[in-house]
N, C-alpha and C positions, 0 to 999 in steps of 0.2 A: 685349153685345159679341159680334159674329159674328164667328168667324175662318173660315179657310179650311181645311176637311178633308180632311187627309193620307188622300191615295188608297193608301199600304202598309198604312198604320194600318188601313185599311175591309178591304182586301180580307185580311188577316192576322188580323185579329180573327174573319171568317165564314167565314175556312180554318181556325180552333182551336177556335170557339165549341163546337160539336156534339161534339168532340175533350173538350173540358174537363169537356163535361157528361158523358160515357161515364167517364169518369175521376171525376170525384165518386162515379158511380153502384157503381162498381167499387170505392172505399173504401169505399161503404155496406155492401155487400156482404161485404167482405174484413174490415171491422174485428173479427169476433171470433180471426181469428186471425193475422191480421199487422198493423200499424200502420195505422189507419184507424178507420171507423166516422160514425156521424151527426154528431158535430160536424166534424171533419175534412171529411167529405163535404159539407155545407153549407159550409164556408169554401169550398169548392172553384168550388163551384157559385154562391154568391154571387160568385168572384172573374170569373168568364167573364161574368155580368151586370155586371160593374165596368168589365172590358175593350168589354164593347158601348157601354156611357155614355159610355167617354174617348174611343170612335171616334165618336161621334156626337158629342161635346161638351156631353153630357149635356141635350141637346136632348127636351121630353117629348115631344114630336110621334113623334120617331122611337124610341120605346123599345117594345119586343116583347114585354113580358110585358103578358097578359091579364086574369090575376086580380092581385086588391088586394094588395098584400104584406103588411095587416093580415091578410086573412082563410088566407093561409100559416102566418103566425106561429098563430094562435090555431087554425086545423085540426090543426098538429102539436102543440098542447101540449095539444090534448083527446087525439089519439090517444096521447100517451106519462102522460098521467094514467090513460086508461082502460085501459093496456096494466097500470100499476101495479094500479089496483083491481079488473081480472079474477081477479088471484093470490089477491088478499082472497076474490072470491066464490068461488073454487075452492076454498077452504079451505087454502089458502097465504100466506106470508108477501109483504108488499106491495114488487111488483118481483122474485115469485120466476119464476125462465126454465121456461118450460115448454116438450117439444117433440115436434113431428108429425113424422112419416115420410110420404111417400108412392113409393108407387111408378112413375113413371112411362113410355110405354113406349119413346122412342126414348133417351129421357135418360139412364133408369136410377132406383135410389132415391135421391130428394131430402128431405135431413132440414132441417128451419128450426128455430128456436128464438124464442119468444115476443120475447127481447131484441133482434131482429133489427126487430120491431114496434117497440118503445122507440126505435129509434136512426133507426128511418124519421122517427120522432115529432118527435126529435130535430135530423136533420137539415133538416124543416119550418122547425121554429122559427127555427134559423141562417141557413137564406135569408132567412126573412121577416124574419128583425131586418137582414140586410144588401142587401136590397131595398127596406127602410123607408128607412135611411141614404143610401141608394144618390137615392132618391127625392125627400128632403130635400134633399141637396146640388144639385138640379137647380131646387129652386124658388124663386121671384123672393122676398128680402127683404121682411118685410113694416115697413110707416112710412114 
């Protein structure tokens, strides 16, 4: 069933899309100390690729992502296991936060914390499962 594609819908969706994904990135970022983090930032970021489908009409021809949304999902959930079993080889407890300093020079010093990895990990996995979905809802019944 073809309909006809609302031109507000197109051109409102590729004026937010970019917008939405800075704002995922920026709760990835933010979550250890104000409301946010990997899964929040994955919902986020799966919702702007949700927004692309319904302006397209979940047409596969015209969808932008690249990589498989299997190999999303299973990239983040090796990096948030091996973020977990680093702590083990370090001779720490499994998922204990570890953390680097650097000093940078126009920045300044910039501290991260191991958990920061985890939720990168984390937010992988939430796109891919809602890129998987996303992907699903777009293809032809099968019988």
């Amino acid at each position: 069933m073809n309909r006809a594609r609302s031109l507000i819908l197109d051109v409102g969706v590729r004026t937010v899309f970019h917008t939405v994904l800075l704002l995922s990135l920026f709760f990835l970022f933010s979550g250890h100390n104000a409301p946010g983090g990997g899964f929040v930032g994955g919902l986020v970021a799966g919702a702007a690729f949700v927004l692309q489908d319904v302006a397209t009409g979940f047409d596969p021809s015209l969808r932008k992502t690249v990589v498989d949304p299997e190999s999303v999902l299973g990239f983040g959930l090796l990096v948030a296991v091996v973020t977990g079993i680093a702590a083990l080889v370090g001779g720490g407890a499994f998922l204990e936060s570890g953390t680097v300093s650097a000093a940078l020079p126009v920045i300044g010093t910039v501290k991260a914390t191991s958990a920061l990895v985890f939720d990168a990990g984390v937010y992988l996995v939430v796109l891919g499962v809602v890129l998987t979905i996303v992907e699903r809802l777009g293809e032809e019944p099968e019988g």
